[in-house]
C-alpha positions as CSV (number, residue, x, y, z in Angstrom):
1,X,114.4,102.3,119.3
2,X,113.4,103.0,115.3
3,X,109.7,101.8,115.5
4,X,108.4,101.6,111.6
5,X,104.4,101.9,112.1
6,X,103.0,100.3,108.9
7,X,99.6,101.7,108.7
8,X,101.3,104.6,110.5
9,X,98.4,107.2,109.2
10,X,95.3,105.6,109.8
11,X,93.1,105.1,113.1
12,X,95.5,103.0,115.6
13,X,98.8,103.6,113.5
14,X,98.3,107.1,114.3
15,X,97.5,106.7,118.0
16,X,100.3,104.1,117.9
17,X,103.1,106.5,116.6
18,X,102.1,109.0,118.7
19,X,102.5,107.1,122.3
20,X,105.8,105.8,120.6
21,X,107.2,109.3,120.2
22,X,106.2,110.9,123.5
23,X,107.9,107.5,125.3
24,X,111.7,109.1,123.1
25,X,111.0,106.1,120.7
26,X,112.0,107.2,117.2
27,X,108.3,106.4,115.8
28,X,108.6,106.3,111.7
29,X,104.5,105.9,110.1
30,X,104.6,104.1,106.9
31,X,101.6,104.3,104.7
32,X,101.5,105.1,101.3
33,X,100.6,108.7,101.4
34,X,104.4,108.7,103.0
35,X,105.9,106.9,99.7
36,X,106.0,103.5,101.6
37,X,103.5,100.8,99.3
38,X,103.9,96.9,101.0
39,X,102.0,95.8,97.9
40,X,104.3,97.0,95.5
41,X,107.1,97.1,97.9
42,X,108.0,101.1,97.0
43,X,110.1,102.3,99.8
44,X,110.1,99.3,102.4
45,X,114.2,98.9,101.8
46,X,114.9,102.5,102.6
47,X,112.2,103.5,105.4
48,X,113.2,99.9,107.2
49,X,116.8,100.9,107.2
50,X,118.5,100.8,111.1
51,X,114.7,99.5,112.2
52,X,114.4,97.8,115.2
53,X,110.8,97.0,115.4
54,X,108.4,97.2,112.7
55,X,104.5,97.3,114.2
56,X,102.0,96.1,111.1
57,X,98.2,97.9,111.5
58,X,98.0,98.0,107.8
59,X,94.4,97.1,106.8
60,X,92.6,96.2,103.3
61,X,90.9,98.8,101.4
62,X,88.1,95.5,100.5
63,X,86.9,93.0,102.9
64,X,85.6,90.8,99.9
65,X,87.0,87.0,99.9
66,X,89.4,87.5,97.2
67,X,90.7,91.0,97.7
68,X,91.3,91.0,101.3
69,X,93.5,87.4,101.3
70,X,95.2,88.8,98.1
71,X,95.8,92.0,100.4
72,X,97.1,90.4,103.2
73,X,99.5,87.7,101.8
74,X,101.3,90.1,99.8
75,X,101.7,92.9,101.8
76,X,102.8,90.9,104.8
77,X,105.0,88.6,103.0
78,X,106.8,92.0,101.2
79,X,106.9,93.1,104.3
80,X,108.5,90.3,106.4
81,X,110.9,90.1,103.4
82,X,112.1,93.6,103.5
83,X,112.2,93.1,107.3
84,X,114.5,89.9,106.8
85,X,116.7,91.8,104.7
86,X,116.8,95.0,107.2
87,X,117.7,93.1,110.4
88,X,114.5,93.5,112.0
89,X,114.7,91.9,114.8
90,X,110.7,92.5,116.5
91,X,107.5,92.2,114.1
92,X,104.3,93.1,116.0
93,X,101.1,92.2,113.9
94,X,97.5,92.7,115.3
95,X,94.9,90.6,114.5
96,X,90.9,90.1,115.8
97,X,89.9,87.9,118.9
98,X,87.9,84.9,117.7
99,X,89.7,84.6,113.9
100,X,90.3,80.8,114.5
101,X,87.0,80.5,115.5
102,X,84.9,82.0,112.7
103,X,87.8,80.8,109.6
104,X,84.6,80.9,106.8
105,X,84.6,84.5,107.5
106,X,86.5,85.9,104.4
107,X,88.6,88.6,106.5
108,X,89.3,86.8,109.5
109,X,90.8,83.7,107.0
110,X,93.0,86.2,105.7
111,X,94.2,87.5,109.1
112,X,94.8,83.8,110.2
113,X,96.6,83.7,106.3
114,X,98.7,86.5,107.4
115,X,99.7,85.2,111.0
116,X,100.9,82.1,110.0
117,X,103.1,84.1,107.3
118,X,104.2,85.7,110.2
119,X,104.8,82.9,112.3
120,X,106.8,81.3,109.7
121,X,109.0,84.2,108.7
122,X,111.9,83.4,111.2
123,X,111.7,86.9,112.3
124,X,111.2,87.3,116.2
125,X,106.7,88.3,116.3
126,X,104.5,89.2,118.9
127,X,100.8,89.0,117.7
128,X,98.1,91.4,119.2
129,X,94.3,89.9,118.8
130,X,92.0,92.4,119.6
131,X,88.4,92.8,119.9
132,X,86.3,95.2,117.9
133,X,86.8,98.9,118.7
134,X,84.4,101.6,119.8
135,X,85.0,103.2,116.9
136,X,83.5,100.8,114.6
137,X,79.6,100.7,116.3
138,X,77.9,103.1,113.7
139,X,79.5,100.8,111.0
140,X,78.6,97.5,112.4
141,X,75.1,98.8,113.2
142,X,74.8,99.7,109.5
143,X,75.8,96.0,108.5
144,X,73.4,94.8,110.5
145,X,70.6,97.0,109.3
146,X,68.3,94.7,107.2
147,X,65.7,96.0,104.6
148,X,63.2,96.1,107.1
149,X,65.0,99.0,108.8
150,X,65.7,97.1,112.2
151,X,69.0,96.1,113.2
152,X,69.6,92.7,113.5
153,X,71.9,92.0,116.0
154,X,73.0,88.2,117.6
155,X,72.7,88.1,121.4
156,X,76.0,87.1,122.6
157,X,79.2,88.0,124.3
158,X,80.2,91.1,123.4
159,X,83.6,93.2,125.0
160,X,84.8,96.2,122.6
161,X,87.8,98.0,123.4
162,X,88.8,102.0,122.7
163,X,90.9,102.3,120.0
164,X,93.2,104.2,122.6
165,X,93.7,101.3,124.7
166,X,94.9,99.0,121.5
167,X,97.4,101.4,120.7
168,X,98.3,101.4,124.4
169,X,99.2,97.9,123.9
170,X,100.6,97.6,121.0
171,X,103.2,99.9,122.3
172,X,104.0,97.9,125.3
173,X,104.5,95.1,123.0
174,X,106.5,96.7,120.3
175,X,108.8,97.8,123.2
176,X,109.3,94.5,125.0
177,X,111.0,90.9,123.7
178,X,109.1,89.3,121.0
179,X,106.4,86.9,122.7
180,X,106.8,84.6,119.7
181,X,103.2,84.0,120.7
182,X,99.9,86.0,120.9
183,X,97.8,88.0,123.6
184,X,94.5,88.8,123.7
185,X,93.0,92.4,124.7
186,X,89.5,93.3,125.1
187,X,87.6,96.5,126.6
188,X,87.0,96.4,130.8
189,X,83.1,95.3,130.3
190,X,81.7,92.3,128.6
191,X,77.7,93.3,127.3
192,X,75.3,91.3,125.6
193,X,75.8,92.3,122.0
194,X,72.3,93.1,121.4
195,X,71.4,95.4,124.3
196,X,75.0,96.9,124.1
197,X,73.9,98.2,120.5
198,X,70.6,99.3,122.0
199,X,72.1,101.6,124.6
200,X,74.9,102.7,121.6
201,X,72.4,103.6,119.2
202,X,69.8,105.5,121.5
203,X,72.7,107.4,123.0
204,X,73.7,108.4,119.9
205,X,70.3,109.5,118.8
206,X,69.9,107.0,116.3
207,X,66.1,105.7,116.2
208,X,66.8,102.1,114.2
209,X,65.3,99.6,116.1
210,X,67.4,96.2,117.3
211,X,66.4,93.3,117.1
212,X,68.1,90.1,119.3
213,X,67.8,87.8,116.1
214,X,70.5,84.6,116.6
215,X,70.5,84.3,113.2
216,X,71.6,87.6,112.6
217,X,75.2,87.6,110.4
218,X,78.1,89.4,111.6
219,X,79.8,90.5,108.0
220,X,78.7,87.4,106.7
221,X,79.1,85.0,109.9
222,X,76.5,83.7,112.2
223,X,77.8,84.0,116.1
224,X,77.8,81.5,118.5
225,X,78.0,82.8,122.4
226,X,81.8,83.4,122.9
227,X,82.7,83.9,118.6
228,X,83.9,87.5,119.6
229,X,85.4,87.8,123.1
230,X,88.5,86.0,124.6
231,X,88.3,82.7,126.1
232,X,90.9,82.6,128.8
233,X,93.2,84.8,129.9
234,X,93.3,88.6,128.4
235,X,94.8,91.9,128.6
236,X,91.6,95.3,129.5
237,X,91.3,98.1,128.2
238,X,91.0,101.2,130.7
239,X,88.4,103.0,128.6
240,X,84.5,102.4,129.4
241,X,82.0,102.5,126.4
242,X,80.1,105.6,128.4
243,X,83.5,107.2,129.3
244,X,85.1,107.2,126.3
245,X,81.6,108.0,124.2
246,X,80.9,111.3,126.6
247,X,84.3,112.2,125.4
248,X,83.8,112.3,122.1
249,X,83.8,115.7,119.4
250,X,81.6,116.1,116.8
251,X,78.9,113.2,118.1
């Protein structure tokens, strides 16, 4: 199949394209560093062109309220548009676990903006809601660092996943019939949030002190117990925090 990776270059649409390939897929990553813009809509037509499947990872430069919706609804609906006009016949769109759940956080109302877009479209979807990566624990640590130099971190549920096992995924999806529904994947080990970032931080070195504080905002949002993790059934990850950490270059 023609596979059109939208966010193609970045963290997962990199991973993504990769698996795609080595499975004899014919993996295309669209970014704009490869003359493919979904906000302006410069080169959708022609890189969508005998697509079968078009995977969206895509993500906004700003996570402020009215950048990030602005983002979202118009590079999904050029997207699904130019997708409509192409024949596409599979749109796979990720998305966060616990978006309907937290919609006065600015990003995740743009994410639920942009599924119901997709939803909508007509065009056969599969949505992927994931939880937060691995990859992201330096940067949430620095959002929660507060002026007094401690990191104030809620104590709830807490189940990240390896980037590597979300592309994974997102594969097996892009390559299967549209769900015209979502699944939920999350990393093999659910933590308490607060002692997860403990162990993270001292492994890495890192000195900053965390605090279990309940009051403690997560980009904006205060947490209740089960904000971040799936409730119900859900897809796990392979990777282990400790696995995948001991495997990392450049630490």
């Amino acid at each position: 199949m023609k596979i059109v990776v939208i966010g193609g270059t970045g963290l997962i649409g990199t991973k993504l394209a990769a698996k795609l390939t080595e499975h004899g897929h014919e993996a295309v990553p669209a970014a704009p560093s490869t003359g493919v813009n979904t906000i302006t809509g410069e080169g959708l037509a022609d890189v969508l062109k005998g697509a079968d499947v078009v995977v969206d990872v895509a993500n906004s430069p700003s996570f402020e309220a009215g950048p990030v919706m602005e983002f979202f609804k118009t590079s999904t609906g050029n997207l699904l548009q130019a997708e409509d006009e192409a024949g596409v016949r599979h749109h796979v769109g990720i998305s966060i676990v616990g978006t309907e759940r937290m919609p006065d956080n600015h990003y995740f109302a743009a994410k639920i903006a942009q599924e119901e877009l997709i939803k909508s479209s007509g065009i056969p979807y599969s949505l992927v809601h994931a939880t937060q990566f691995f990859e992201f624990v330096a940067a949430i640590a620095d959002e929660g660092t507060w002026d007094d130099g401690k990191v104030h971190i809620a104590p709830v549920a807490w189940q990240p996943i390896a980037a590597e096992d979300v592309a994974k995924n997102l594969g097996r999806t892009a390559v299967g019939e549209p769900l015209n529904a979502r699944i939920d994947i999350a990393g093999p080990d659910e933590f308490r949030m607060d002692e997860f970032f403990r162990k993270a931080l001292a492994a890495r070195g890192d000195a900053r002190e965390v605090v279990a504080d309940e009051h403690a905002r997560y980009f904006g949002s205060e947490l209740s117990e089960r904000s971040l993790v799936p409730i119900g059934e859900a897809t796990l990850g392979e990777l282990h925090y400790d696995q995948w950490y001991a495997a990392q270059d450049g630490r």
